[in-house]
C-alpha positions as a LaTeX table, in Angstrom:
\begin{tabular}{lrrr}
\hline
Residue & $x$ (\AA) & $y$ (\AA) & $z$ (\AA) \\
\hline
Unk1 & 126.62 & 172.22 & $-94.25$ \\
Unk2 & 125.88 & 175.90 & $-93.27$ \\
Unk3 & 123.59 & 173.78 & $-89.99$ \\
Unk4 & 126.40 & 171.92 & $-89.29$ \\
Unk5 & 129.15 & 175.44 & $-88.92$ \\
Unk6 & 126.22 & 176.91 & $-87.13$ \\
Unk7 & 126.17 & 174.22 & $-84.31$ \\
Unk8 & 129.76 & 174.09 & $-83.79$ \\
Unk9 & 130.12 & 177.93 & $-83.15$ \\
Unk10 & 127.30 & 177.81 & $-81.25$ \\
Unk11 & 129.18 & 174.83 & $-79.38$ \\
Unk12 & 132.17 & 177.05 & $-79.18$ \\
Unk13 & 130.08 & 180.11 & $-77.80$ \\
Unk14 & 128.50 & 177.84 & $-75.05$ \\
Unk15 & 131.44 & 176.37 & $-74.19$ \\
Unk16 & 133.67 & 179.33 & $-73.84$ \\
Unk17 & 134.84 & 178.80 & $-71.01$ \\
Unk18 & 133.79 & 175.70 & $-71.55$ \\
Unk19 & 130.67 & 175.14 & $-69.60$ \\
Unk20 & 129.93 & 172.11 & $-71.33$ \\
Unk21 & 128.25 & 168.68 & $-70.04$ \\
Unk22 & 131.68 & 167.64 & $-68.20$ \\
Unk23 & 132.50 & 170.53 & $-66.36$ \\
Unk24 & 131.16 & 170.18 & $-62.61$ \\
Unk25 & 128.09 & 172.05 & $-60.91$ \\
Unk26 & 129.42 & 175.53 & $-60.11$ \\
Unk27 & 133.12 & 175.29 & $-61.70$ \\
Unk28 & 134.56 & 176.95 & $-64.34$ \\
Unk29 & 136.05 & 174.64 & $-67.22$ \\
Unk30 & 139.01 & 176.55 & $-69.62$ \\
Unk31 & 139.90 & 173.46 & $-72.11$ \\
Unk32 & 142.79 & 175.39 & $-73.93$ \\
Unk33 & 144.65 & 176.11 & $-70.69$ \\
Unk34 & 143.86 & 172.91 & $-68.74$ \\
Unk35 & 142.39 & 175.08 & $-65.93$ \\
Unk36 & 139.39 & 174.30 & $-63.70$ \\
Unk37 & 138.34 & 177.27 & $-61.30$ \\
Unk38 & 136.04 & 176.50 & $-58.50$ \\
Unk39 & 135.60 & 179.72 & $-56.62$ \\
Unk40 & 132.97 & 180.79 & $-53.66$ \\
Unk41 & 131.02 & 177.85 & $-54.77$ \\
Unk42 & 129.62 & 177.04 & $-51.40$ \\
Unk43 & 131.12 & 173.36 & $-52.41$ \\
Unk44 & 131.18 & 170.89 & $-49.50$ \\
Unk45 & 133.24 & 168.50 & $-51.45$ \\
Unk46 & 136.22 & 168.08 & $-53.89$ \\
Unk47 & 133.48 & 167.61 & $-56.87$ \\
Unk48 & 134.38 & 164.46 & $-58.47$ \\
Unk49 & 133.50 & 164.75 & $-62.42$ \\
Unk50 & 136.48 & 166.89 & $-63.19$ \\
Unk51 & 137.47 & 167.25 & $-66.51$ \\
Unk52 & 140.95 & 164.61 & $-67.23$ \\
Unk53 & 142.85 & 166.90 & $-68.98$ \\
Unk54 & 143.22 & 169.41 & $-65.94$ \\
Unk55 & 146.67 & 170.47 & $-65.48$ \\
Unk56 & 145.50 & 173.15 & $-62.60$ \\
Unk57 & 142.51 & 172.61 & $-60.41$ \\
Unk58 & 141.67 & 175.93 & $-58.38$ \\
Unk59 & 138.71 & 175.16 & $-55.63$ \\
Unk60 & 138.76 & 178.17 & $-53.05$ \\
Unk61 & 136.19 & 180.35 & $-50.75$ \\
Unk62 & 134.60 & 177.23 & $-50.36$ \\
Unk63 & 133.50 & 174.83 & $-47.41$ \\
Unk64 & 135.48 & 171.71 & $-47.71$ \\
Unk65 & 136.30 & 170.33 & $-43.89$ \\
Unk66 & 138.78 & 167.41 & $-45.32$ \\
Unk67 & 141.07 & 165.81 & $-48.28$ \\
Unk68 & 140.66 & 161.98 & $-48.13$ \\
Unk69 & 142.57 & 159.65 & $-51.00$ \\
Unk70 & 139.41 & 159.67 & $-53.35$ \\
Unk71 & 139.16 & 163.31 & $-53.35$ \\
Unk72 & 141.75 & 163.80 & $-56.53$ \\
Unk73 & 141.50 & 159.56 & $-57.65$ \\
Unk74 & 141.01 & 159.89 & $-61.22$ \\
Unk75 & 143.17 & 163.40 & $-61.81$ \\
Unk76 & 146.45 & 162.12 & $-62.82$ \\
Unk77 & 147.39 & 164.86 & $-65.47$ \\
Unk78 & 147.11 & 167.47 & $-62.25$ \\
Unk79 & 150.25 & 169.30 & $-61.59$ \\
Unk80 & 149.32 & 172.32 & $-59.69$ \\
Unk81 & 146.12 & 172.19 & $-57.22$ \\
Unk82 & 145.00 & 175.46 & $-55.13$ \\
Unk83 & 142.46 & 174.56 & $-52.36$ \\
Unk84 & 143.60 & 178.46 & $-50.36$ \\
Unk85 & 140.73 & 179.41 & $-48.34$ \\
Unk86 & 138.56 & 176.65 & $-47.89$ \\
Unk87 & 137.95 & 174.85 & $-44.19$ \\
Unk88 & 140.00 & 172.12 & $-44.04$ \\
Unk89 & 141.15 & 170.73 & $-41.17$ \\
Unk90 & 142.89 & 167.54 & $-41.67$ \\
Unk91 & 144.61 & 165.85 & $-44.62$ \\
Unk92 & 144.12 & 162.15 & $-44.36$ \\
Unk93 & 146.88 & 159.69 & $-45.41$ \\
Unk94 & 147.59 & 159.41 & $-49.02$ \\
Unk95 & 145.30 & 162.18 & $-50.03$ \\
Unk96 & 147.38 & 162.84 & $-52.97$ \\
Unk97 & 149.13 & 159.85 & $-53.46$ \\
Unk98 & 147.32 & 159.02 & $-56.98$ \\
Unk99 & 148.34 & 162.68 & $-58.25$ \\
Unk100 & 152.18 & 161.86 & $-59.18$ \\
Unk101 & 152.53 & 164.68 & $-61.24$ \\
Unk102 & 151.66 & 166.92 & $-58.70$ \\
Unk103 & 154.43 & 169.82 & $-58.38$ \\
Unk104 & 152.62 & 172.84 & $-56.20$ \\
Unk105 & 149.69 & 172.68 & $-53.70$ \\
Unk106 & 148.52 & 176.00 & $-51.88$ \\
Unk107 & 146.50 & 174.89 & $-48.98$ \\
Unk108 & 146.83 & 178.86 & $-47.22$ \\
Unk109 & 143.98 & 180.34 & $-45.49$ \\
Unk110 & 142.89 & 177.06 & $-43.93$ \\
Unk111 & 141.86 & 175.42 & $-40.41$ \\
Unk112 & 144.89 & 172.64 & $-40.64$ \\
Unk113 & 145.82 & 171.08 & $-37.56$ \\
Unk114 & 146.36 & 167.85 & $-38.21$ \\
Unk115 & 148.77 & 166.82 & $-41.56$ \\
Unk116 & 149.41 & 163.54 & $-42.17$ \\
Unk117 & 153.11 & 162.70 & $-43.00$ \\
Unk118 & 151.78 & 160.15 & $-46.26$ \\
Unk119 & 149.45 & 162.76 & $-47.17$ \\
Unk120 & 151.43 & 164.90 & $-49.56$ \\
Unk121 & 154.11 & 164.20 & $-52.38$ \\
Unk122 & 155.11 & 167.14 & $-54.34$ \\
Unk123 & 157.80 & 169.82 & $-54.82$ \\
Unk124 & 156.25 & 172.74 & $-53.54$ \\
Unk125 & 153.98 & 173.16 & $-50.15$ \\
Unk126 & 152.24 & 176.03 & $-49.48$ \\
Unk127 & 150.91 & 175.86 & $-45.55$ \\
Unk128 & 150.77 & 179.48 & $-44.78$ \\
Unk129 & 147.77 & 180.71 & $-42.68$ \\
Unk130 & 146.56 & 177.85 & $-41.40$ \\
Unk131 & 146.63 & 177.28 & $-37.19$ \\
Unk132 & 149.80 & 174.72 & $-37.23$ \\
Unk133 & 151.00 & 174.85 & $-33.81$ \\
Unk134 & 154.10 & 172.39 & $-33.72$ \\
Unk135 & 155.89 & 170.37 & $-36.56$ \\
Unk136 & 156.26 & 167.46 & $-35.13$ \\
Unk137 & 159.54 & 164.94 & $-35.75$ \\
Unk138 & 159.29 & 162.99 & $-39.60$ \\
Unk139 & 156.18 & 165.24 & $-40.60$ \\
Unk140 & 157.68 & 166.12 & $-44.11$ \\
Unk141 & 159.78 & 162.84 & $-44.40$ \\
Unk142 & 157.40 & 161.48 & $-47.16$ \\
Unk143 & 158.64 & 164.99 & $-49.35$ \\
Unk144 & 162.30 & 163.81 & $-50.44$ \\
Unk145 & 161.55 & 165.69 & $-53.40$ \\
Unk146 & 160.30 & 169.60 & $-51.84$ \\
Unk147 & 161.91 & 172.22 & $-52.68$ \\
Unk148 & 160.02 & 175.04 & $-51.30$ \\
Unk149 & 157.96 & 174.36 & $-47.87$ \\
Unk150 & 155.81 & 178.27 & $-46.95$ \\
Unk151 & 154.66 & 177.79 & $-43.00$ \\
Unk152 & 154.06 & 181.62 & $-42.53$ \\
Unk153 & 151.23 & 183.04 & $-40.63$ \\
Unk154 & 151.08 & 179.71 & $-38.55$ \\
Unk155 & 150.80 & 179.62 & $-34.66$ \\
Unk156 & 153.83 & 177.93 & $-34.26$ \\
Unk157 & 155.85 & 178.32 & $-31.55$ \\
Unk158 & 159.03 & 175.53 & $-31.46$ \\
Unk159 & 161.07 & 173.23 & $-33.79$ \\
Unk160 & 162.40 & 170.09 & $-32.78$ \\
Unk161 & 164.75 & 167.65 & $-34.01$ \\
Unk162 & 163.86 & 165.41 & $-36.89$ \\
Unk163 & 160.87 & 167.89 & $-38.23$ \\
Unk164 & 162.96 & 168.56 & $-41.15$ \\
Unk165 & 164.38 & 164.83 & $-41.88$ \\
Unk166 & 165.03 & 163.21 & $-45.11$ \\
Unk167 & 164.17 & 166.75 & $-46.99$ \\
Unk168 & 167.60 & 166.82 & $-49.27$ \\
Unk169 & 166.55 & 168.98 & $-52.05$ \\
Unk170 & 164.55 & 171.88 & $-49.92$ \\
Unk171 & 165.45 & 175.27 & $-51.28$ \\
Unk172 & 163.37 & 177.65 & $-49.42$ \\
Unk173 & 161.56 & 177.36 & $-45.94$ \\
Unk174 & 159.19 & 180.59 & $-45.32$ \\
Unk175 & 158.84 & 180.84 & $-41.32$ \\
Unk176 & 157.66 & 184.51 & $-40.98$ \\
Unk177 & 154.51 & 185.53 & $-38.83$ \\
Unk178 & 154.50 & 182.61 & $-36.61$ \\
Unk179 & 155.29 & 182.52 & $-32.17$ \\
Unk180 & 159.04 & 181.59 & $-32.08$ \\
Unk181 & 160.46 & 183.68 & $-29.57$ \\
Unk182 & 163.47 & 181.80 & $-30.13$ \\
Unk183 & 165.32 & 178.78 & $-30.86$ \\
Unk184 & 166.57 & 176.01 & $-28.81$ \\
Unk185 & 169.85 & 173.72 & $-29.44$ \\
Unk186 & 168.02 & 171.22 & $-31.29$ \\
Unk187 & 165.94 & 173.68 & $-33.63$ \\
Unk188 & 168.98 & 175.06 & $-34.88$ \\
Unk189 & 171.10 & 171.71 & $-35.14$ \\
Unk190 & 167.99 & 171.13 & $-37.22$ \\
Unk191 & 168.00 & 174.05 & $-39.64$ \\
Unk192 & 171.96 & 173.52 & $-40.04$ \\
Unk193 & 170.74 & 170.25 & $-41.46$ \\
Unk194 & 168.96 & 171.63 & $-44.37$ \\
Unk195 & 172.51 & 173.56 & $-45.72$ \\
Unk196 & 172.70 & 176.46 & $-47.54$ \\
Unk197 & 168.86 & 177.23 & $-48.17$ \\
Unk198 & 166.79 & 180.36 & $-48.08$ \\
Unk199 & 165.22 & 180.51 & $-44.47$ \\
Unk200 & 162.78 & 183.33 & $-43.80$ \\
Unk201 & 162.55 & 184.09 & $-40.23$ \\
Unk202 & 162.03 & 187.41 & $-39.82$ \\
Unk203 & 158.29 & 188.95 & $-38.45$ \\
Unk204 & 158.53 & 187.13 & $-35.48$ \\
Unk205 & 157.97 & 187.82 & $-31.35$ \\
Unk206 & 161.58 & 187.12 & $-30.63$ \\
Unk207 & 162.57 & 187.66 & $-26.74$ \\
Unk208 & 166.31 & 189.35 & $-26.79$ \\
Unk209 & 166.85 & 187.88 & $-22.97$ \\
Unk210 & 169.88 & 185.77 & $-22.33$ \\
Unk211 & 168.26 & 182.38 & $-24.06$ \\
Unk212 & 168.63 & 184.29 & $-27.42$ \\
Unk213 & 172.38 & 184.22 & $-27.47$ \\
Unk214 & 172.88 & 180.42 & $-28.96$ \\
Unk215 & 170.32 & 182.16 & $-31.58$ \\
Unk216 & 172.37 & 185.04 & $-32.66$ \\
Unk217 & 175.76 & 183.12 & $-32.11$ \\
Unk218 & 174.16 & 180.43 & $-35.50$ \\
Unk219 & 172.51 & 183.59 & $-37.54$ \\
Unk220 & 176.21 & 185.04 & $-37.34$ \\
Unk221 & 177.91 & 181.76 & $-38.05$ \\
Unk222 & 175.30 & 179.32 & $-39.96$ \\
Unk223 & 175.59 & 179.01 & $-43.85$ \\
Unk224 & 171.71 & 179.44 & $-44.69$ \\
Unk225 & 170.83 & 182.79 & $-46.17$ \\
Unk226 & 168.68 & 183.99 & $-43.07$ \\
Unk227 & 166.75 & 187.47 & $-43.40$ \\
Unk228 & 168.44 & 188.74 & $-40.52$ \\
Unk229 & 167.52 & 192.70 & $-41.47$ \\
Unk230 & 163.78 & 191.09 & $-40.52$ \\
Unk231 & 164.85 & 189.69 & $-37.69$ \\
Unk232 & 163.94 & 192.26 & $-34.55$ \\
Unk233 & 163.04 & 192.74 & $-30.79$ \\
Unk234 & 159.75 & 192.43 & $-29.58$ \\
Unk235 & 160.64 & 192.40 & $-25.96$ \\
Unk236 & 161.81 & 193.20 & $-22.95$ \\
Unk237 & 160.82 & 196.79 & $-23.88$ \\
Unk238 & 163.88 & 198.49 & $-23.68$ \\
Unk239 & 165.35 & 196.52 & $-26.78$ \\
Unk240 & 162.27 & 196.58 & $-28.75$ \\
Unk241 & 162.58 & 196.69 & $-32.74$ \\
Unk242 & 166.17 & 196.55 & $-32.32$ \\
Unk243 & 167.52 & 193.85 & $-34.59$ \\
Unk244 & 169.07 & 190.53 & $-33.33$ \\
Unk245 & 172.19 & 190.81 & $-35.56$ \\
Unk246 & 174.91 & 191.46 & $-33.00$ \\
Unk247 & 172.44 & 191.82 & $-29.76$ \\
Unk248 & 174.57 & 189.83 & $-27.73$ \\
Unk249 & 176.53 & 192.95 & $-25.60$ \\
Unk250 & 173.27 & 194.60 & $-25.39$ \\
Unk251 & 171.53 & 191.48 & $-23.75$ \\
Unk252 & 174.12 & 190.71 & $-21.66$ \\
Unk253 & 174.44 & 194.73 & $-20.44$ \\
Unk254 & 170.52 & 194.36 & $-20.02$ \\
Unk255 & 171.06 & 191.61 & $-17.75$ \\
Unk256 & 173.33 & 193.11 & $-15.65$ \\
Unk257 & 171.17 & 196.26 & $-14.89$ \\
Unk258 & 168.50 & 194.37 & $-14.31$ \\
Unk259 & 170.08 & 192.39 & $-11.81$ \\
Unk260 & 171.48 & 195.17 & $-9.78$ \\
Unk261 & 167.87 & 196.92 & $-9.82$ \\
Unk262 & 166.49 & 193.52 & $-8.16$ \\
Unk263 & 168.94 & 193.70 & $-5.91$ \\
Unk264 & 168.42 & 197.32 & $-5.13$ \\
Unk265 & 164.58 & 196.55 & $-4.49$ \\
Unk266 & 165.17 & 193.40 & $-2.34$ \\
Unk267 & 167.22 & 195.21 & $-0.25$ \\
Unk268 & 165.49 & 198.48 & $-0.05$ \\
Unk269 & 161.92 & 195.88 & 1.16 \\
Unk270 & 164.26 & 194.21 & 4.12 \\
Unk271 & 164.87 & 197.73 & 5.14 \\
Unk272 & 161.30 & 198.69 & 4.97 \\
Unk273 & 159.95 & 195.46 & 7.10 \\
Unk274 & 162.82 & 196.07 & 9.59 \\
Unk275 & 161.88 & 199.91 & 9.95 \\
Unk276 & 158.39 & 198.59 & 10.53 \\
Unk277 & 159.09 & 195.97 & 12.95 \\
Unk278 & 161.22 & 198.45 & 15.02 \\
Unk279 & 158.00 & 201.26 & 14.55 \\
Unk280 & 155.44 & 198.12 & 16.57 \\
Unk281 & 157.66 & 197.68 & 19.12 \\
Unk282 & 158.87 & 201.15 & 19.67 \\
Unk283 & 157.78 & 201.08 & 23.41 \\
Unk284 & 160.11 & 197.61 & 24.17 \\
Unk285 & 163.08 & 198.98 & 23.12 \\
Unk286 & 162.82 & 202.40 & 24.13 \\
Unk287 & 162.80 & 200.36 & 27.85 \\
Unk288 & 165.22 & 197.96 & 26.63 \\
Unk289 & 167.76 & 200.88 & 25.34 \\
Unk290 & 167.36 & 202.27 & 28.79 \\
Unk291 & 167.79 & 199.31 & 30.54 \\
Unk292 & 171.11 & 198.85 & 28.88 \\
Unk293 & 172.18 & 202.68 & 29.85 \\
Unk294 & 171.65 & 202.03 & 33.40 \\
Unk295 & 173.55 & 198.79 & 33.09 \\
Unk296 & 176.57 & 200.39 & 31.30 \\
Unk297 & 176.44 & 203.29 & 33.63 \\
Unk298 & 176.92 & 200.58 & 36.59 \\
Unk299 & 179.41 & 198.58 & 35.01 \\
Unk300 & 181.63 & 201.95 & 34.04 \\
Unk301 & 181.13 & 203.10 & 38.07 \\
Unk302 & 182.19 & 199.54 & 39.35 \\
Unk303 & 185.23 & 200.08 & 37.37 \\
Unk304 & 186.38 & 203.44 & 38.19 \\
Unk305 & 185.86 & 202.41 & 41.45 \\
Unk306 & 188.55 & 199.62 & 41.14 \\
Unk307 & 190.49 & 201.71 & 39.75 \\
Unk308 & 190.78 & 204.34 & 42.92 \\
Unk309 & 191.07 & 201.65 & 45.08 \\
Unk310 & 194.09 & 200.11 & 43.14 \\
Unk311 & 195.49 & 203.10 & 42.52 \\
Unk312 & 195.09 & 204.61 & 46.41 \\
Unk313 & 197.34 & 201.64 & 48.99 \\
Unk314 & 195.90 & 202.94 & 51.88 \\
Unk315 & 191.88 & 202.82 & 50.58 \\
Unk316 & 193.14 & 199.48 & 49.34 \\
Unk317 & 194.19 & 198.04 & 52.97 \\
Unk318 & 191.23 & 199.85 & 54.20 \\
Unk319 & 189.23 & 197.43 & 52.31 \\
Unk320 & 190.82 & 194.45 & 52.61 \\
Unk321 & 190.51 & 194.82 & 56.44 \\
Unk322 & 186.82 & 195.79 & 56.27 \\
Unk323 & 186.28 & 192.74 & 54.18 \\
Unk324 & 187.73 & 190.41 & 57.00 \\
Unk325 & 185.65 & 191.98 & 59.01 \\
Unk326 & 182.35 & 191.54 & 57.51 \\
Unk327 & 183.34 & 187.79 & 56.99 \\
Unk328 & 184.02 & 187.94 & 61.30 \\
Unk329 & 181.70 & 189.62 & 62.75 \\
Unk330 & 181.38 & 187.78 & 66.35 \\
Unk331 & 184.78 & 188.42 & 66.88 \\
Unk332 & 185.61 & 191.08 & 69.46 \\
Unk333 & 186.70 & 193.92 & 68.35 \\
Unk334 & 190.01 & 193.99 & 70.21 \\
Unk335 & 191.14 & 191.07 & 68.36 \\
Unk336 & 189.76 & 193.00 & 64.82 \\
Unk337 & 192.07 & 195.38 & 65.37 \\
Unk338 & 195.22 & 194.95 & 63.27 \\
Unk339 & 197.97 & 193.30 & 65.70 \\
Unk340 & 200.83 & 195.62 & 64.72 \\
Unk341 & 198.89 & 198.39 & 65.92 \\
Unk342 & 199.92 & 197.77 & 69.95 \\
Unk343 & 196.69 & 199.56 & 71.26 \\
Unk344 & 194.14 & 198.70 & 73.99 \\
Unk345 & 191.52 & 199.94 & 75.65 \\
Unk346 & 192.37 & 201.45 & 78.60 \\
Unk347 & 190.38 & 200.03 & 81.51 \\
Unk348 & 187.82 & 202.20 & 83.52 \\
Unk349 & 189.81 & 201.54 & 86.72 \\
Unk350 & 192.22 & 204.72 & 86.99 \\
Unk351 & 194.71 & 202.22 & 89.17 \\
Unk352 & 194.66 & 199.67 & 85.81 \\
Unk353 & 197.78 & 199.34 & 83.23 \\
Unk354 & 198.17 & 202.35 & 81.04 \\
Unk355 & 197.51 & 201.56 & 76.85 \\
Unk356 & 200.81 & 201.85 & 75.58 \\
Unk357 & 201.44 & 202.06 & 71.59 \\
Unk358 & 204.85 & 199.92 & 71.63 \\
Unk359 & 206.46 & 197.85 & 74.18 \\
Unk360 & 209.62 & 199.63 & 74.00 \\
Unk361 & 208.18 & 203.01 & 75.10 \\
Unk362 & 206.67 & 204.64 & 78.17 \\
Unk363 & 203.50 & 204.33 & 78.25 \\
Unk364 & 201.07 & 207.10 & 78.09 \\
Unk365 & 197.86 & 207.48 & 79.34 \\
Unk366 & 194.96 & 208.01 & 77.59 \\
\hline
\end{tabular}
């Protein structure tokens, strides 16, 4: 009898915690809490001869590359699994599809890039710090059941319609530490989907330019409790760390300044090429200006000219006369002269007719 007690507390000592026969290589085995612990194991795998009654399986610091659907096949009493840490990359279809008790999986800290929408069905989904870079449409449509969805300290960068679909009983959606910048039409048609949930949006690069306003316009208007006291700047510089919640004067003030200071510099590099073009050919129009004095100068003495002959009758029959002449000039001069003059020459002859200056008078000689 006193051989028998020995062996059992010896059993007890040796199996506390419960390193017995069916606990895997390298795992931890706690019967009375249901709790296998897996950690820094240098495990390749999900090991397979896991105790049934585990309620929570905890397999981190390891190097598993990938879930397929006979990694968990024979753990139906699982509820919560923890696989943080690891190096897992992809999550093949129905990878937990035999778990149906499953409530909370914490895949953080991994290499994820590729989730398959069948791959998951639980209540809680814990992606954070993995390298998801887009969400695409339907991804969580196989999770009618999720109530709490962490994506933080993800590389993504955009939402888009549909990402969120068939997801009536989420509660909370963790989106901090990720690239948004902001959010298009679509994105937040999207969130307004999900009702009033807890949305966590705040530690993000968000750019406060004019494509932010449809942004602030929902955070001030949409029913989802948003962390909007997280929500802040990151650029253009001069609105850095300020927060989004009521931005919109600010952007639109920014906007107009910086217009006006492109214009200012567009301007101000015409005048600088035209100065420059004006400095090569300096010589050209220095000629050129004084080519156009000389012409003015004519034009203004042709016209003051005009004017004393048009303002003088005498110059002005003067002229007209002259310019017959030039027009006649084989005609003899005797017949040039004006006919209401009544002169002639007076012939060498001293015995000839006298010139006479009317017909009426005496005539006088010459």
């Amino acid at each position: 009898m006193s051989v028998f007690v020995f062996r059992v507390f010896l059993g007890i000592l040796l199996c506390s915690p419960c390193r017995c026969l069916e606990c895997p290589f390298g795992c931890e085995c706690f019967a009375v809490t249901r709790t296998v612990k897996c950690i820094s194991s240098n495990l390749q795998a999900v090991p397979q001869s896991v105790p049934g009654y585990t309620r929570t399986l905890i397999i981190t610091g390891n190097h598993i590359s990938q879930i397929g659907p006979d990694s968990f096949a024979e753990l139906t009493n699982v509820t919560s699994i923890i696989l943080s840490n690891n190096r897992i990359t992809a999550l093949d279809s129905y990878s937990f599809s035999t778990l149906l008790n499953l409530h909370f999986l914490d895949l953080s800290g991994n290499r994820l890039m590729l989730i398959h929408p069948e791959a998951l069905s639980l209540l809680r989904l814990d992606l954070s710090g993995n390298q998801l870079t887009l969400l695409p449409p339907g991804m969580f449509s196989h999770l009618p059941s999720l109530q709490q969805l962490f994506l933080a300290n993800n590389s993504l960068v955009a939402l888009y319609g549909g990402t969120f679909s068939g997801m009536s009983h989420l509660q909370m959606l963790d989106l901090m530490h990720n690239a948004f910048t902001t959010f298009r039409t679509d994105a937040l048609q999207e969130l307004d989907r999900l009702g009033n949930i807890q949305i966590l949006l705040g530690e993000n690069p968000y750019t406060c330019s004019c494509d932010i306003r449809n942004f602030v316009a929902w955070l001030n208007e949409s029913r989802a409790q948003v962390d909007v006291d997280a929500l802040r700047c990151a650029s253009p510089r001069e609105l850095s760390n300020t927060q989004l919640w009521g931005i919109s004067i600010l952007v639109a003030d920014l906007t107009l300044q910086t217009s006006y200071v492109f214009l200012g510099l567009v301007l101000g590099l015409v005048g600088m090429v035209f100065l420059f073009v004006l400095y090569l050919n300096r010589h050209g129009m220095k000629n050129w200006i004084i080519e156009m004095r000389d012409a003015c100068r004519d034009v203004l003495e042709g016209y003051n000219y005009r004017f004393e002959i048009d303002s003088d009758p005498h110059l002005g029959h003067i002229s007209s006369q002259n310019g017959r002449t030039r027009r006649n000039p084989e005609i003899p001069l005797s017949q040039q002269l004006p006919s209401d003059t009544c002169i002639t020459r007076v012939p060498s002859n001293p015995n000839a007719e006298q010139l006479t200056t009317s017909p009426h008078r005496e005539p006088v000689r010459l």
